[in-house]
Kinemage of the C-alpha trace (Angstrom):
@kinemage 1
@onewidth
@group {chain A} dominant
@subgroup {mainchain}
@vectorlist {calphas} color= white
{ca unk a 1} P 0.000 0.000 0.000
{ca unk a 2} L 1.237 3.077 -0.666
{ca unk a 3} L -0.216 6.059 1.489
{ca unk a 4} L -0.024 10.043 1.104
{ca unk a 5} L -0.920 11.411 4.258
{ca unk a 6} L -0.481 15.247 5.376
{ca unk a 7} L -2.168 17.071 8.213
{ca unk a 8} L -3.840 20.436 8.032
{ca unk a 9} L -3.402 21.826 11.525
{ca unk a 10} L -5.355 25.386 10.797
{ca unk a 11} L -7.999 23.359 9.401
{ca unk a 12} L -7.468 20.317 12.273
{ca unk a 13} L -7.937 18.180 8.739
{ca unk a 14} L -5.787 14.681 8.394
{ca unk a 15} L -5.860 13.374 4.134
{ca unk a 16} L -5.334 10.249 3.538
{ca unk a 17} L -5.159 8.654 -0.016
{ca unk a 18} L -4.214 5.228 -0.460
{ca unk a 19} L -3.050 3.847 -3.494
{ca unk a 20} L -2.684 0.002 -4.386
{ca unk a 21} L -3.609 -3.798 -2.444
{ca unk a 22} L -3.789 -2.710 1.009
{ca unk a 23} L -4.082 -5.234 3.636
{ca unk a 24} L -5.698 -4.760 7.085
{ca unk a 25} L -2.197 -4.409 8.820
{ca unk a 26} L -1.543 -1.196 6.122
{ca unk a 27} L -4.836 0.264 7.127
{ca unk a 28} L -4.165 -0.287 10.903
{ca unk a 29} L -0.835 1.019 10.346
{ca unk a 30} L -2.094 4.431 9.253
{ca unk a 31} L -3.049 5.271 12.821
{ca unk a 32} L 0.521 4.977 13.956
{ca unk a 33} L 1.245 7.831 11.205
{ca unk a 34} L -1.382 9.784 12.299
{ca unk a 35} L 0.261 10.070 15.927
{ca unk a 36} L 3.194 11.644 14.583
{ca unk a 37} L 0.931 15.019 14.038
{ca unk a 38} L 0.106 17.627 16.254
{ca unk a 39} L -4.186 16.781 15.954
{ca unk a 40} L -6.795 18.180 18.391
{ca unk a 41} L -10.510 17.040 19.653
{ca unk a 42} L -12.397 17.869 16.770
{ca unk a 43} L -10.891 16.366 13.795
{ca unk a 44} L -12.005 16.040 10.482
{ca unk a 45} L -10.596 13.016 8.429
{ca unk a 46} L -10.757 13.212 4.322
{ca unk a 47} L -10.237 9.534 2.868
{ca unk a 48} L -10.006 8.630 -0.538
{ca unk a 49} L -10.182 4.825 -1.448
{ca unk a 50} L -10.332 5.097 -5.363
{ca unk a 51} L -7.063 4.325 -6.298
{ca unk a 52} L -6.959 1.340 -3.170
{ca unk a 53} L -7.455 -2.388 -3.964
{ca unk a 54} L -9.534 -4.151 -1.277
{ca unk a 55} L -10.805 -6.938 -2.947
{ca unk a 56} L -9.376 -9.117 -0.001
{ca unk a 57} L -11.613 -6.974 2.067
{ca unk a 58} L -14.714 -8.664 3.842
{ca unk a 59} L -17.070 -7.807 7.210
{ca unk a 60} L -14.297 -9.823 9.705
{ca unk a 61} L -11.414 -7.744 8.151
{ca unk a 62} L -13.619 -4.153 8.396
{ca unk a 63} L -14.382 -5.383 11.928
{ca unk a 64} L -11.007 -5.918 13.012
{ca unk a 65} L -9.987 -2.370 11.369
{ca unk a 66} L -12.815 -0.846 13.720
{ca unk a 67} L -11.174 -2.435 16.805
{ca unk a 68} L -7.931 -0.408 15.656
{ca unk a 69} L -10.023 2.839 15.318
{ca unk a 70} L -11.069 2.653 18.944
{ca unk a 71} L -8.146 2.462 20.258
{ca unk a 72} L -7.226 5.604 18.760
{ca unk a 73} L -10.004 7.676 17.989
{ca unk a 74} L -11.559 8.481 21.321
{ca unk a 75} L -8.472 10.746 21.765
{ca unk a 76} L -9.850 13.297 19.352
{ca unk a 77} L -13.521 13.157 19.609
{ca unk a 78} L -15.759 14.548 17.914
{ca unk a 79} L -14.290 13.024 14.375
{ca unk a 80} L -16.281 13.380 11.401
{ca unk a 81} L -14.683 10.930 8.304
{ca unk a 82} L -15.409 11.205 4.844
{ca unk a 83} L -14.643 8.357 2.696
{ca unk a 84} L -14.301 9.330 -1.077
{ca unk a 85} L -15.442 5.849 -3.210
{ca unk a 86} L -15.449 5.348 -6.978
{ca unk a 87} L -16.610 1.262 -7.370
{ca unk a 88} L -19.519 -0.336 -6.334
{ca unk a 89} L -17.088 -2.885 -4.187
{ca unk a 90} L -15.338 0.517 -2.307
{ca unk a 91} L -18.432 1.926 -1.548
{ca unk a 92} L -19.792 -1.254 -0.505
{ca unk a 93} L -17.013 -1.689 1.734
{ca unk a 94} L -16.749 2.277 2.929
{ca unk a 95} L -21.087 1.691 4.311
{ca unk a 96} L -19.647 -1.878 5.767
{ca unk a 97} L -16.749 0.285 7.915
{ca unk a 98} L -19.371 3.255 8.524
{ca unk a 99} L -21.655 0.965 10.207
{ca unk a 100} L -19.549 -0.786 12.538
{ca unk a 101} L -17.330 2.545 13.384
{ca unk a 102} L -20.133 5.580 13.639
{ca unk a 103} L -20.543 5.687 17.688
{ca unk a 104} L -21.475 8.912 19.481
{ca unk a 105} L -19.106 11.803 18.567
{ca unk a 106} L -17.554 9.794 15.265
{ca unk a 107} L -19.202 10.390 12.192
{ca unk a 108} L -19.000 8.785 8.729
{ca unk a 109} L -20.122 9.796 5.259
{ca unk a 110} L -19.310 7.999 1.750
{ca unk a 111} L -19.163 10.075 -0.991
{ca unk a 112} L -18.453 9.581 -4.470
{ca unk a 113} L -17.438 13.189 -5.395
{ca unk a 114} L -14.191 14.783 -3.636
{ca unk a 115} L -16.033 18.090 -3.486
{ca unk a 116} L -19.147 17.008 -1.727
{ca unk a 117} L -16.597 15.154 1.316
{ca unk a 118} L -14.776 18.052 1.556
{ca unk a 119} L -18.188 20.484 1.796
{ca unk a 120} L -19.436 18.257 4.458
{ca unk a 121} L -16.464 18.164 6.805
{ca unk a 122} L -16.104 22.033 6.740
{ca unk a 123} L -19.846 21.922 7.651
């Protein structure tokens, strides 16, 4: 997997775009990176998928990716996420994730247009 990930601190705004097969250990690894910046309660997360192979995905592998999540997420509550999606198997995937991570104060969208995600997180 390859991963370009930058941090907006003005805007409190983490963007990750992944790129290529990415296992469940890549995706769980990209909370480690996040550490590294300076992020605040009230974070908005912009992730676009399109360019990611998860055909190995399935509901075990999303649900061990949520168990990740919690360990670091309720650091930086409230969290909105927006999960940019171009295939019917991504987007498939992206509602799978949003319904086992959405809890009180984390909040998931899937979007298929960059524009729209990004409208709704500065909302």
């Amino acid at each position: 997997m390859n991963l370009d990930l930058n941090f907006d601190s003005k805007r409190n705004l983490m963007r990750q775009i992944l790129h290529g097969a990415c296992s469940i250990p890549d995706l769980a690894s990209i909370f480690k990176e996040m550490r590294k910046f300076n992020i605040k309660p009230d974070l908005r997360i912009y992730t676009d998928i399109t360019d990611a192979d998860l055909k190995g995905a399935n509901y075990n592998s999303v649900s061990l990716l949520e168990k990740h999540l919690d360990e670091f997420i309720d650091h930086y509550l409230p969290v909105r996420k927006a999960i940019v999606v171009e295939s019917l198997l991504e987007f498939g995937i992206a509602r799978m994730y949003q319904t086992l991570a959405e809890k009180d104060g984390f909040e998931v969208q899937v979007f298929k247009c960059s524009d729209e995600a990004y409208r709704w997180l500065e909302n």
